[in-house]
MIBA-739877 format. One record per residue: x, y, z of N, C-alpha, C, CB in turn. Coordinates in steps of 0.05 Angstrom, whole numbers, padded with zeros to 5 digits, always signed. Glycine has a CB too. Example, Ala and Ser with C-alpha at 12.3 -4.5 7.8 and 13.67 -1.06 7.14 Angstrom:
2
+00264-00114+00156+00246-00090+00156+00264-00066+00156+00226-00089+00181/+00257-00045+00142+00273-00021+00143+00258+00001+00157+00282-00012+00114/
REM end
This chain:
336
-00110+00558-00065-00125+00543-00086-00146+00526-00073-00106+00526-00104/-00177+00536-00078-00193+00513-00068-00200+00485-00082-00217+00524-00062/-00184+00463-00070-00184+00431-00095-00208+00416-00088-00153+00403-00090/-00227+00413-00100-00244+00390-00095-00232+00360-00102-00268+00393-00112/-00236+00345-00086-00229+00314-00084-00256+00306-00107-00230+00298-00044/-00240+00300-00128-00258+00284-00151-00246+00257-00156-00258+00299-00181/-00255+00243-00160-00252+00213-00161-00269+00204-00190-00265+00197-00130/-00249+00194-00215-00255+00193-00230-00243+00153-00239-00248+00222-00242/-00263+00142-00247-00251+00112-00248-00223+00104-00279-00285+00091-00254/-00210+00090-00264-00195+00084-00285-00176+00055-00284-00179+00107-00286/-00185+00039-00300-00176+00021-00308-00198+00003-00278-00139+00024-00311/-00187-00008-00263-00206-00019-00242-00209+00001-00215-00194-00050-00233/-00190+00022-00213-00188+00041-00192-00198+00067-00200-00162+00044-00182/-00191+00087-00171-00209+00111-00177-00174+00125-00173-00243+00120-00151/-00186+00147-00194-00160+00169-00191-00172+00191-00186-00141+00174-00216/-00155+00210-00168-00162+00238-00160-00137+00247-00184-00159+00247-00120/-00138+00269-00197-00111+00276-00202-00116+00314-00202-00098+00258-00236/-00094+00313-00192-00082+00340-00179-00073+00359-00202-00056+00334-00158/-00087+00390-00199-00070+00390-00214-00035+00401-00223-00085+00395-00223/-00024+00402-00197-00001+00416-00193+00008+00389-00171-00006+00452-00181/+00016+00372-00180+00024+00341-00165+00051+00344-00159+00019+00312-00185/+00063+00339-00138+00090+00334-00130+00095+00312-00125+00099+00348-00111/+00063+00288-00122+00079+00260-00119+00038+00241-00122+00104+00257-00073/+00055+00218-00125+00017+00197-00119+00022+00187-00099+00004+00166-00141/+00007+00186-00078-00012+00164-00069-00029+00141-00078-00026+00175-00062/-00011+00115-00070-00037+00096-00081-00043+00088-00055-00032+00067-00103/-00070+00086-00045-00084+00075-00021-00093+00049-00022-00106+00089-00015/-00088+00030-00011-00103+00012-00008-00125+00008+00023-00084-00009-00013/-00140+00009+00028-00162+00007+00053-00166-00021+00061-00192+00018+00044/-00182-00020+00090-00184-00040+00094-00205-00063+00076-00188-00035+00116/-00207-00092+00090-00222-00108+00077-00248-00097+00077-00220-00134+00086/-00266-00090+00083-00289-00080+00080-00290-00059+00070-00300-00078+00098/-00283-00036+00079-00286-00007+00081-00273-00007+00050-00268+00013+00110/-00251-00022+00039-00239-00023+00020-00254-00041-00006-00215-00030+00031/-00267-00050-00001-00283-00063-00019-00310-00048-00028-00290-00088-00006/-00320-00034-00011-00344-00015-00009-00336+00020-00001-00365-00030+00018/-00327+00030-00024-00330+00055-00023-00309+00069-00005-00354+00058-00017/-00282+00067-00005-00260+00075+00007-00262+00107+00004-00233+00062-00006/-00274+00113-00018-00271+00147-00031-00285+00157-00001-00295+00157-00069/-00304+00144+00003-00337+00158+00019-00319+00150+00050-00382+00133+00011/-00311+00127+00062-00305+00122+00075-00284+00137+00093-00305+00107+00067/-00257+00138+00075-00233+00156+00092-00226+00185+00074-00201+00134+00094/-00261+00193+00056-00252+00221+00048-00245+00240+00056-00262+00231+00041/-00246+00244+00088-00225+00268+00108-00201+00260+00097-00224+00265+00146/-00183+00238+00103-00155+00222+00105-00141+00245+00075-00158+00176+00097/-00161+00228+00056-00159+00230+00028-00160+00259+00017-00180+00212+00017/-00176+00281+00033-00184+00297+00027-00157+00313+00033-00209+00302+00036/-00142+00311+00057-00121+00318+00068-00100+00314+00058-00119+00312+00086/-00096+00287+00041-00083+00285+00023-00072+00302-00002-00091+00271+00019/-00094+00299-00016-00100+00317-00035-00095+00344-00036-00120+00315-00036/-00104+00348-00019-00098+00380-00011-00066+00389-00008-00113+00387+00019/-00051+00367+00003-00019+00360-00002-00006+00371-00018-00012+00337-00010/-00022+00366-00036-00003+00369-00070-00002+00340-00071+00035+00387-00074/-00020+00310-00073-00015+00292-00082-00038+00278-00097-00004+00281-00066/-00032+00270-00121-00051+00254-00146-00053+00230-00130-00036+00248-00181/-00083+00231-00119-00096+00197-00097-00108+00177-00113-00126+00202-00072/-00098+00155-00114-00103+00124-00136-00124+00109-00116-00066+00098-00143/-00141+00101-00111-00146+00092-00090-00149+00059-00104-00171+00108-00074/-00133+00030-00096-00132+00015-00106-00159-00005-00089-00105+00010-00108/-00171-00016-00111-00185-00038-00101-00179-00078-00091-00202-00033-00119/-00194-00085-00077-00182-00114-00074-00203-00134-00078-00170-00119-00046/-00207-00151-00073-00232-00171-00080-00218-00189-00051-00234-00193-00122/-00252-00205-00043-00249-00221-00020-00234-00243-00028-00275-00228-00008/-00216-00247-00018-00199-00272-00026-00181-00281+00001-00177-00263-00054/-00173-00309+00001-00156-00316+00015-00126-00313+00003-00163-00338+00022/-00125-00316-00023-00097-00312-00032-00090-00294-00036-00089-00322-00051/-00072-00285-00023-00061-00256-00022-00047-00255-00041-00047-00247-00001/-00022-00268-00052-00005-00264-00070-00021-00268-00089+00018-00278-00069/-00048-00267-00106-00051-00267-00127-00072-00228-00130-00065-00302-00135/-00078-00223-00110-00081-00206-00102-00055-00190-00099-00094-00212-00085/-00046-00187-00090-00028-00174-00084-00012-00172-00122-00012-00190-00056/-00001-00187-00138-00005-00183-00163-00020-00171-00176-00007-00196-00171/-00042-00174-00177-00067-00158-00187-00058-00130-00189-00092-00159-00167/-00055-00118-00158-00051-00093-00148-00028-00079-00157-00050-00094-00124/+00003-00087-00165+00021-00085-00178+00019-00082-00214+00033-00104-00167/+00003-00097-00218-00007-00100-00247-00025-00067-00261-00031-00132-00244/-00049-00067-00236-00064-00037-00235-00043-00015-00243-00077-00030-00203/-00017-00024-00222-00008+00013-00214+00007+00012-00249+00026+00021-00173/+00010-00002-00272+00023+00002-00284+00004+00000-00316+00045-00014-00276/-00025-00005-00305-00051-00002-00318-00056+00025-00328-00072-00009-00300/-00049+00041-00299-00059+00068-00293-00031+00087-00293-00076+00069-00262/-00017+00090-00298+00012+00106-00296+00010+00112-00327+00044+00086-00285/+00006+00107-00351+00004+00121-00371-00024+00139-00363+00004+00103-00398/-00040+00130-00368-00068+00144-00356-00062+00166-00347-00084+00129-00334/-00049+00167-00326-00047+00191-00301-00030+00221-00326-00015+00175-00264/-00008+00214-00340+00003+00229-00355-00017+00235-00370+00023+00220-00366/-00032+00212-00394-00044+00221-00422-00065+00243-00407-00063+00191-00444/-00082+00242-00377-00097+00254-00379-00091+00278-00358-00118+00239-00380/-00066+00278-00349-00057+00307-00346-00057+00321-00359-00039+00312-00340/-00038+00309-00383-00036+00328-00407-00061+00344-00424-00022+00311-00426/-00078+00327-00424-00105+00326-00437-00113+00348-00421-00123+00297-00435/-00122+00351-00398-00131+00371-00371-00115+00397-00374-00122+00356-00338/-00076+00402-00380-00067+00423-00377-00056+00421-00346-00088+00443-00385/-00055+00398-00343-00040+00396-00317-00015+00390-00314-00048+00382-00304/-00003+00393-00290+00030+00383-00298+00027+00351-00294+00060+00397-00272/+00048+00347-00308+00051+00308-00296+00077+00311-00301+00035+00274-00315/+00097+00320-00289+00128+00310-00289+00123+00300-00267+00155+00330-00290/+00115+00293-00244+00121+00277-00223+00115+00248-00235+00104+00286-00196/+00102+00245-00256+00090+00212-00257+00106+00207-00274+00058+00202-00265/+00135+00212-00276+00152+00209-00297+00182+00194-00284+00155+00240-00311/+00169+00183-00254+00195+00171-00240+00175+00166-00218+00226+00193-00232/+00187+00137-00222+00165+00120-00195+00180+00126-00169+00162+00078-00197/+00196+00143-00168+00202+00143-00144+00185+00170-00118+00233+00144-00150/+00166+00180-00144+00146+00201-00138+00126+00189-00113+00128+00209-00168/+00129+00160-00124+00093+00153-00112+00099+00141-00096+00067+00136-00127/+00089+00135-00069+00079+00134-00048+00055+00111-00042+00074+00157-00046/+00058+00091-00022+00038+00073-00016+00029+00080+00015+00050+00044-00021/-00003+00086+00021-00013+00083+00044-00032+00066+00044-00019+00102+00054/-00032+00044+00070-00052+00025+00067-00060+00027+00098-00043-00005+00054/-00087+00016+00103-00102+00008+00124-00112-00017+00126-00120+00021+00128/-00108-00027+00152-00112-00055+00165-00097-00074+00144-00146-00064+00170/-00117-00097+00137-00104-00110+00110-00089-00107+00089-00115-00116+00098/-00105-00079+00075-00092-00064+00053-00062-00063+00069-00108-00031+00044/-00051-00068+00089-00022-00060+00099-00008-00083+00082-00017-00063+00137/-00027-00106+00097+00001-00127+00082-00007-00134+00053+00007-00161+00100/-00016-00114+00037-00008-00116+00005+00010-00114+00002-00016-00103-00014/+00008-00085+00008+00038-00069+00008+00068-00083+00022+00031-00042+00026/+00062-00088+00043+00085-00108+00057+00092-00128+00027+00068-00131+00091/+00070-00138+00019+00077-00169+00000+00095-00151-00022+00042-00191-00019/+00089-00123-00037+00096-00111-00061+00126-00110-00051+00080-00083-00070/+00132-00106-00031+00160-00083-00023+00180-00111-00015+00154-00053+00013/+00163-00131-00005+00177-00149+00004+00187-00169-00028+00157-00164+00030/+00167-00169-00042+00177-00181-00070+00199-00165-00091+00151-00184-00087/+00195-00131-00077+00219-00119-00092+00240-00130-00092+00226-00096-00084/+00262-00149-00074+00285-00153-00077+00292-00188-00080+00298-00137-00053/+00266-00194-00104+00270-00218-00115+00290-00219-00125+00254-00226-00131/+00313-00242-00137+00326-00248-00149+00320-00240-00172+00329-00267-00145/+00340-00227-00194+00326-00232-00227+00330-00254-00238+00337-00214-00250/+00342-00271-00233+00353-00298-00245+00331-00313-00236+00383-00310-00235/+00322-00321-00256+00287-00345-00250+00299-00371-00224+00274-00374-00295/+00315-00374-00235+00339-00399-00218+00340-00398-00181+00379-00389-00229/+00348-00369-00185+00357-00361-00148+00327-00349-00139+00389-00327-00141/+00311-00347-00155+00287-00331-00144+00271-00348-00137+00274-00311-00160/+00275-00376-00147+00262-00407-00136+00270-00410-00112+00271-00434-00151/+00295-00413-00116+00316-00422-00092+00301-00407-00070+00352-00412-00096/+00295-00377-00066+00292-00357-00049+00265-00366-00033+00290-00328-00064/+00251-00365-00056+00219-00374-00042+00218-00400-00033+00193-00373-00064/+00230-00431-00046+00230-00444-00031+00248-00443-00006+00230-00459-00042/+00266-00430+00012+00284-00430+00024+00254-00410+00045+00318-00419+00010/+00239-00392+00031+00229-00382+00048+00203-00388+00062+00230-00364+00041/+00195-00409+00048+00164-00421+00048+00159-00456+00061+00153-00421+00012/+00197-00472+00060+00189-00494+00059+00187-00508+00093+00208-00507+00038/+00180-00488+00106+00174-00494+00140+00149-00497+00138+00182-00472+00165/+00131-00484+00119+00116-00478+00118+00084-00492+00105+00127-00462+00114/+00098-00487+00077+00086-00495+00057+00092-00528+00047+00092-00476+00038/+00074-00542+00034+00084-00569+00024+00088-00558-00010+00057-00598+00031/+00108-00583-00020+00118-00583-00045+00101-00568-00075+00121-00611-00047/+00079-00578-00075+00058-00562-00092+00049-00540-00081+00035-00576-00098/+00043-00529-00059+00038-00498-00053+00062-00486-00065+00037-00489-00019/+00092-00490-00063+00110-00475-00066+00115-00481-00094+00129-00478-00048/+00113-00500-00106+00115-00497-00136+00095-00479-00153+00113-00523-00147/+00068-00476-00137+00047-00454-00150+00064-00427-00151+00016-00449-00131/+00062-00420-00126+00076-00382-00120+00102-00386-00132+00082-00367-00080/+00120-00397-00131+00146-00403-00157+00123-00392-00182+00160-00448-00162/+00116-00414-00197+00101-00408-00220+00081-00386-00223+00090-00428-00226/+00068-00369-00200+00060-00351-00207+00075-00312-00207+00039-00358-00193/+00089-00328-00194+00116-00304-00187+00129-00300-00203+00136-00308-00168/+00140-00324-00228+00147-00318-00248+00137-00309-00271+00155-00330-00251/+00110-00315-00268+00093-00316-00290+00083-00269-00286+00059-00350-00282/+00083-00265-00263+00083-00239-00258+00106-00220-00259+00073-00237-00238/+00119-00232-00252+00153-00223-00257+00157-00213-00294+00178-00259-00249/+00156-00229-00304+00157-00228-00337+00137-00211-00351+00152-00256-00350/+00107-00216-00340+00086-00196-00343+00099-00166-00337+00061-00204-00323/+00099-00165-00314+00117-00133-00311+00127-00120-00321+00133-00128-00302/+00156-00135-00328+00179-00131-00356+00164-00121-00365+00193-00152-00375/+00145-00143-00387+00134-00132-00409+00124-00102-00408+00113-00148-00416/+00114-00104-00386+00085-00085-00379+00104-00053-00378+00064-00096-00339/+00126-00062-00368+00136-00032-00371+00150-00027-00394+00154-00024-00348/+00167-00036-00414+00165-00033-00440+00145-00020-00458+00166-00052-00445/+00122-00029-00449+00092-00019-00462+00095+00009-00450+00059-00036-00450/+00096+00012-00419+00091+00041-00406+00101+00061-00418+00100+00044-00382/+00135+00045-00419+00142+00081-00433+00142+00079-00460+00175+00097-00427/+00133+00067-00469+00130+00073-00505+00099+00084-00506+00134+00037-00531/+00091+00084-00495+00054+00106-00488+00064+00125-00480+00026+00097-00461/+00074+00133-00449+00088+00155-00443+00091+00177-00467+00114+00146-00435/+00120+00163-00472+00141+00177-00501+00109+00189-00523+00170+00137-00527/+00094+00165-00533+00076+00172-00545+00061+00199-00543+00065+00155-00542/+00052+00199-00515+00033+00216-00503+00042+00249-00508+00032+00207-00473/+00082+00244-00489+00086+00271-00489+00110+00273-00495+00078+00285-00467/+00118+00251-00509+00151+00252-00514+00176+00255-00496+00156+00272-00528/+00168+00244-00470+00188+00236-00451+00188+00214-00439+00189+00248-00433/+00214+00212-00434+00215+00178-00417+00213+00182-00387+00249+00158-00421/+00210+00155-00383+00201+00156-00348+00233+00133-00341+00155+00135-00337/+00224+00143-00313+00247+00125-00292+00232+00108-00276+00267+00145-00269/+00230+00084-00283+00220+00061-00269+00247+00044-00259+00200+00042-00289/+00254+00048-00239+00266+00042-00217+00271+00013-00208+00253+00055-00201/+00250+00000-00201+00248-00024-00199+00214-00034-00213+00255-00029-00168/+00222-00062-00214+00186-00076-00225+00166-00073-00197+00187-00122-00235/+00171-00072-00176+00150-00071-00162+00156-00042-00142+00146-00100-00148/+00160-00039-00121+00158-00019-00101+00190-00007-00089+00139-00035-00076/+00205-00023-00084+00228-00012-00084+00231+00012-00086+00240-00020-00099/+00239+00032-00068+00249+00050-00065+00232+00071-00060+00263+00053-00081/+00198+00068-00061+00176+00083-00058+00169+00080-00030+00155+00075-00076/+00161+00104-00020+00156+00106+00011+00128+00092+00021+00156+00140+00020/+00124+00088+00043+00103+00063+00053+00088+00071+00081+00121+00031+00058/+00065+00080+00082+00056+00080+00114+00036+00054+00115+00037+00112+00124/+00036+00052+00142+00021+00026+00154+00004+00039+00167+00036+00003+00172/-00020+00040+00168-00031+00046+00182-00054+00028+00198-00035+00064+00170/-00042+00023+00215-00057+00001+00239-00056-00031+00219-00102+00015+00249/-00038-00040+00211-00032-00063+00197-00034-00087+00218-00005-00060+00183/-00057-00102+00200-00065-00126+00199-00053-00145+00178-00091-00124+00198/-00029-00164+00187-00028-00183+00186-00032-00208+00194-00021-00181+00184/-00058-00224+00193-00071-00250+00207-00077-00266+00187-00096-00246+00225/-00088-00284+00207-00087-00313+00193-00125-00317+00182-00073-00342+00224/-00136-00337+00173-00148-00346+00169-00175-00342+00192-00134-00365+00164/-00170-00347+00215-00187-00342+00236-00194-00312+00240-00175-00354+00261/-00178-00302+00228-00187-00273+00231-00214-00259+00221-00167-00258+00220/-00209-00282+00195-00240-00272+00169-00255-00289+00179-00240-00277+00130/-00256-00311+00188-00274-00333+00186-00276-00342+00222-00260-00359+00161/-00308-00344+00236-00317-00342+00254-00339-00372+00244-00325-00311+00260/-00334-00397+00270-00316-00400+00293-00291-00403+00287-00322-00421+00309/-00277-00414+00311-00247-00417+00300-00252-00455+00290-00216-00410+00334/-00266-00461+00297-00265-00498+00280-00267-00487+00250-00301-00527+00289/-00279-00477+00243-00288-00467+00210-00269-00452+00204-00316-00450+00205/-00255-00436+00206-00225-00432+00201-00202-00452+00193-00217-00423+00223/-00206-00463+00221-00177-00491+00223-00186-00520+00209-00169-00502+00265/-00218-00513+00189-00214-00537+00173-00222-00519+00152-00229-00568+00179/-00215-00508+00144-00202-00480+00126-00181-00485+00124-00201-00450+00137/-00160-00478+00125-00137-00485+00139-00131-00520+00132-00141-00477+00172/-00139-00529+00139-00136-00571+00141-00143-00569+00114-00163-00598+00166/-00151-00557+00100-00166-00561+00066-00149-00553+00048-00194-00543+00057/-00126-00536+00060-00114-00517+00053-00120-00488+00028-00095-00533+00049/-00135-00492+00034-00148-00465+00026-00163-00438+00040-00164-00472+00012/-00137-00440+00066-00131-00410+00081-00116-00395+00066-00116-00412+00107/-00113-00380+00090-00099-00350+00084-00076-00351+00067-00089-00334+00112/-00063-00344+00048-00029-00354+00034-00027-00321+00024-00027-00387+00000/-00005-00314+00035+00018-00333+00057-00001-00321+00079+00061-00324+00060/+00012-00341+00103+00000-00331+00128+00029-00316+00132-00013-00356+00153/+00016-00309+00163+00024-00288+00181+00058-00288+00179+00011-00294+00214/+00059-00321+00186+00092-00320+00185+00112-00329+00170+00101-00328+00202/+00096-00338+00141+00111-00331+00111+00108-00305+00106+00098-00346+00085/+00090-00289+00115+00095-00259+00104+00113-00243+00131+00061-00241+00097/+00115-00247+00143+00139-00246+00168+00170-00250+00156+00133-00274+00192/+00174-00267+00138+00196-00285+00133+00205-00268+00116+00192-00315+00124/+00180-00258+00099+00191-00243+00065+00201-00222+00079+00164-00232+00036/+00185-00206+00094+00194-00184+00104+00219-00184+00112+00181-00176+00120/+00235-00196+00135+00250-00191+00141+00284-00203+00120+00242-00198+00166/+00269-00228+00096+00295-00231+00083+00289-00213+00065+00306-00259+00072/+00279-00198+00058+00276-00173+00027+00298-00150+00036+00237-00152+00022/+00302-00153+00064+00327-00133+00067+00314-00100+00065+00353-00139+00040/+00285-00098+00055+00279-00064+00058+00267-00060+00076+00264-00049+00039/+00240-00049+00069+00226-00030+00086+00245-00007+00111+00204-00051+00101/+00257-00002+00087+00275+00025+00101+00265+00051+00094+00306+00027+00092/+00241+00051+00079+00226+00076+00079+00200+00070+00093+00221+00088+00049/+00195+00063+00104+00169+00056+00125+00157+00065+00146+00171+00038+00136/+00133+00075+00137+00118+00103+00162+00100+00076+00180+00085+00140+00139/+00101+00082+00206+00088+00062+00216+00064+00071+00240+00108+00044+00226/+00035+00076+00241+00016+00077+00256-00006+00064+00272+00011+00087+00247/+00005+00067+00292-00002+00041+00309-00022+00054+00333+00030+00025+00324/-00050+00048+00337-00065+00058+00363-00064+00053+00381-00083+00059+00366/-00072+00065+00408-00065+00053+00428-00089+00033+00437-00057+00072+00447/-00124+00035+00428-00147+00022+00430-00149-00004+00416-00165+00038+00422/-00127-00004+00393-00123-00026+00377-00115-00050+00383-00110-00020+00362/-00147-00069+00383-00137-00096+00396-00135-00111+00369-00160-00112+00420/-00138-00101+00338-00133-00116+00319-00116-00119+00304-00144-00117+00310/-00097-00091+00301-00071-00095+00299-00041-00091+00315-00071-00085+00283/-00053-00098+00338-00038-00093+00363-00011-00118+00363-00061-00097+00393/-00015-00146+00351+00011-00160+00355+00021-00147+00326+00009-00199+00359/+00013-00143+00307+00022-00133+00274+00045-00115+00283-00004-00113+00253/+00031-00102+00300+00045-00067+00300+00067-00077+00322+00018-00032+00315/+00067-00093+00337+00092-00104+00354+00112-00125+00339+00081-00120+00381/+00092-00127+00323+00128-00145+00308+00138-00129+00293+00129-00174+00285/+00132-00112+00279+00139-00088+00272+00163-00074+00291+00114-00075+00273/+00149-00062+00300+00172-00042+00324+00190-00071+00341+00145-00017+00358/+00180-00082+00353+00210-00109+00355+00221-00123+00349+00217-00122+00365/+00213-00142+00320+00224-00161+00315+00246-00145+00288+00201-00185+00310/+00224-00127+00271+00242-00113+00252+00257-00091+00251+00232-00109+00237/+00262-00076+00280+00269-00057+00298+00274-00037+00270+00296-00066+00321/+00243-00036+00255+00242-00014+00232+00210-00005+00237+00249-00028+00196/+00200+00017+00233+00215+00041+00218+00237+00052+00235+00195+00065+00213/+00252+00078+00244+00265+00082+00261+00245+00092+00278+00286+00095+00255/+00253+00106+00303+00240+00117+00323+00224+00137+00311+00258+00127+00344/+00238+00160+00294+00231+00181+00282+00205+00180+00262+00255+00187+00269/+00198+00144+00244+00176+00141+00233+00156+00123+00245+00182+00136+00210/+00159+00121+00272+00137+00112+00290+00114+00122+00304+00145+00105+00305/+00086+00126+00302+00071+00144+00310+00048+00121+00323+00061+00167+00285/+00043+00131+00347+00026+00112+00367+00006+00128+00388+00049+00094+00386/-00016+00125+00376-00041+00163+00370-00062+00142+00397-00070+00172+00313/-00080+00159+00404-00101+00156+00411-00127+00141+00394-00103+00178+00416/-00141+00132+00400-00153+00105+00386-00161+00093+00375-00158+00097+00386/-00176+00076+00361-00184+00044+00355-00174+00045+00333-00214+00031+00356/-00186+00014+00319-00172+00002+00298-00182+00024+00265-00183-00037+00300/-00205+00025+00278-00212+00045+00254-00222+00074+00252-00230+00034+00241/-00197+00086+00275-00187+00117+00272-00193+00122+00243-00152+00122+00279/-00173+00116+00219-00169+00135+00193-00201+00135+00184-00145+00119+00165/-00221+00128+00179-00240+00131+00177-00243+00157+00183-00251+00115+00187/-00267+00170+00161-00280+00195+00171-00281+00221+00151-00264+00203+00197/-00315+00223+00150-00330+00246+00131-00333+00275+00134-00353+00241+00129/-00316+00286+00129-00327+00320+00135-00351+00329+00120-00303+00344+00126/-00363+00341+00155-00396+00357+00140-00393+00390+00148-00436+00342+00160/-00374+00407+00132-00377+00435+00145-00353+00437+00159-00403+00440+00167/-00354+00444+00191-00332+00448+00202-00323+00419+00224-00335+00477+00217/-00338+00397+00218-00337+00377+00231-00329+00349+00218-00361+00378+00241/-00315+00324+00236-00315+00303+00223-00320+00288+00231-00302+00297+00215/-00341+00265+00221-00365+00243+00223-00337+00217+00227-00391+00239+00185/-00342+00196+00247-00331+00185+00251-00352+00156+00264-00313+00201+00261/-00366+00145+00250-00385+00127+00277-00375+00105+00286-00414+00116+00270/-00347+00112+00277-00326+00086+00292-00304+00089+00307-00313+00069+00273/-00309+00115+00318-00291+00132+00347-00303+00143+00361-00270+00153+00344/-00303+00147+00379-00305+00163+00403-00297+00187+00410-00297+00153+00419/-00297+00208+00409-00338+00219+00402-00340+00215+00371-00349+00264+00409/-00364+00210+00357-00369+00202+00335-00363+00229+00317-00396+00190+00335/-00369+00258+00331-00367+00284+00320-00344+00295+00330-00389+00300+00326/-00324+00306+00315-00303+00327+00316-00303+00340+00310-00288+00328+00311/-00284+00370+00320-00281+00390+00305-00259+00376+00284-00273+00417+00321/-00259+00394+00260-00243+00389+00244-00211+00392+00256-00251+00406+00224/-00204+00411+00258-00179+00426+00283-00172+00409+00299-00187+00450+00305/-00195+00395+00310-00181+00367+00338-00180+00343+00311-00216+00352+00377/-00194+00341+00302-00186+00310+00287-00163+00324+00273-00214+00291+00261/-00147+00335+00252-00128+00351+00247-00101+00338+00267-00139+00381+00252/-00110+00346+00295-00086+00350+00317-00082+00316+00320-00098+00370+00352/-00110+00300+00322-00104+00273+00335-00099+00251+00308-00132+00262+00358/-00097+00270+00284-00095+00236+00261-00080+00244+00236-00132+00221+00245/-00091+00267+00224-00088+00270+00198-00065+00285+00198-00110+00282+00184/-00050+00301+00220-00023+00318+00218-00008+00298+00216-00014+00338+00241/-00007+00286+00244+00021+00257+00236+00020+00243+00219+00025+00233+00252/-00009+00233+00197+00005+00221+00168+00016+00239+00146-00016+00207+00153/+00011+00268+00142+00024+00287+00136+00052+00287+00142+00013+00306+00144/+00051+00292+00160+00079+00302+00181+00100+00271+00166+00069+00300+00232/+00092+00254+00176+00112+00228+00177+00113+00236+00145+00099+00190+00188/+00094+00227+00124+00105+00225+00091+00117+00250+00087+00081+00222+00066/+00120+00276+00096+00134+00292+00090+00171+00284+00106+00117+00319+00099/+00167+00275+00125+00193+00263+00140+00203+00240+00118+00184+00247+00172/+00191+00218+00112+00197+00201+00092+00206+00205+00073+00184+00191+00086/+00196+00223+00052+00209+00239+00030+00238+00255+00030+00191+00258+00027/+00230+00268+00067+00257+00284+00066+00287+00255+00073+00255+00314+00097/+00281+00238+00086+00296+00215+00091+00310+00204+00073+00283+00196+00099/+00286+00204+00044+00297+00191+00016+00314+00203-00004+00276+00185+00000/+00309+00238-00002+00315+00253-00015+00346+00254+00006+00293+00276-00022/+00352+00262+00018+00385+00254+00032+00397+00226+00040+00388+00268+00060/+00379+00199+00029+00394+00181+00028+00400+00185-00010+00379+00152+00043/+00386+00187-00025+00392+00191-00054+00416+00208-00058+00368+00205-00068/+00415+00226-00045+00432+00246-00041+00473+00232-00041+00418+00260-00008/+00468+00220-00016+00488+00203-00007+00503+00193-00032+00475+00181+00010/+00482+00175-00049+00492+00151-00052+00504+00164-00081+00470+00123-00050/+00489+00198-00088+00503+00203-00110+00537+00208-00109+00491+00226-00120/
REM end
């Protein structure tokens, strides 16, 4: 089947949809590349995707220092667009039983876009009790944060928490509407959906903002980065998951080079088996096919054959989400 990669907007994102889907992709990109045209940017990545057998969401972000309100946003989208994806399968003559159980879809992100995703998966194993889910975040923030920072993300965590609820109530009564079936929503945020990192950037404040004095009274104003590096360090490791986690790390990469090491040692996750550590820089996934070649003006050589870029990038994110899937589908297995 020859698929053209169409990118059609919906709700604030762009959807490719497939029409013989076995699962989604939602992408998030980096801060730039991801702000300006992700479709044009990593359309090889995407194109390869697609070609998968997978319906590509590509999510957008806005320049911000607050991540967790961002990072909401983005959670809010995927449940914007999940009736959408059905009403207009159906509409098309396409299948959509895969968008009928979140446990179909799939998150890949680059550089920044990593730690959205980190924040979604890491908020999966909130407390449901409004009570212990205070308790949690302050227990996890108060090294950190002073008394009013942590009473905001309390109050906005709840205030998104409840939104959700709602929001999926609405989902499957559109669903049912649409085509007269119910869906399996699993958890309110990411839980149990598979995750690649690809060259993940988690930093601080100094990272966006050049010199470092203009940062660190950034920072003194308190209106840096939130959370930084090692409140989102903290979530990660008390959320107890990221046990489905594909992880890609370069070897040229001087910008997500400590990310991708706390990663492999401090959270001694993904296992060995979902660790991939390729040939180089920070912005490998990048890259346009013209013909039998792929445009890259941010690697070395700028021109590939298709066949060598294939061998050095796009097989192992294949390869690993097909490993991931099979991982989930015999831990599911198990637990029946």
């Amino acid at each position: 089947m020859n698929l053209k990669l169409r990118f059609r907007p919906v709700s604030h994102s762009w959807v490719a949809l497939h029409p013989q889907p076995k699962g989604v992709i939602q992408f998030i990109a980096g801060a730039f590349f991801g702000t300006f045209g992700p479709m044009i940017f990593y359309r090889y990545l995407l194109q390869c995707l697609f070609e998968q057998g997978y319906t590509i969401i590509l999510l957008p972000f806005n320049f911000t220092f607050n991540h967790y309100i961002e990072a909401g946003f983005l959670i809010r989208e995927q449940y914007e667009i999940l009736p959408e994806l059905v009403r207009m399968a159906s509409f098309e003559g396409y299948a959509y039983e895969a968008y009928l159980d979140d446990k179909n879809f799939s998150w890949i992100g680059h550089s920044l876009g990593c730690k959205y995703i980190s924040l979604l998966e890491g908020f999966s194993n909130l407390p449901e009790n409004s009570q212990e889910r205070k308790q949690f975040i302050w227990k996890l923030l108060s090294k950190t944060s002073d008394e009013a920072q942590i009473q905001s993300v309390v109050a906005d965590i709840n205030i998104l928490v409840d939104e959700l609820t709602q929001k999926i109530d609405e989902v499957r009564q559109l669903i049912h509407a649409y085509v007269n079936r119910d869906i399996i929503i699993n958890s309110i945020f990411i839980k149990g959906q598979e995750s690649i990192l690809l060259a993940p950037d988690i930093s601080d404040t100094a990272s966006a903002i050049r010199p470092q004095f203009l940062a660190n009274f950034i920072d003194y104003l308190g209106l840096g980065v939130e959370p930084t590096p090692e409140e989102t360090f903290n979530l990660i490791q008390e959320s107890g998951l990221f046990n489905l986690l594909g992880l890609v790390c370069f070897k040229s990469d001087n910008i997500a080079k400590s990310t991708c090491q706390w990663f492999i040692n401090t959270l001694k996750k993904p296992p060995k088996d979902f660790l991939r550590t390729l040939e180089g820089g920070h912005l490998k996934p990048l890259g346009i096919r013209l013909g039998n070649i792929v445009i890259n003006l941010f690697d070395r050589p700028v021109i590939k054959l298709v066949q060598k870029r294939n061998l050095e990038f796009e097989l192992y994110v294949t390869e690993l989400l097909k490993e991931l899937k099979k991982f989930q589908h015999e831990k599911d297995s198990k637990s029946k």
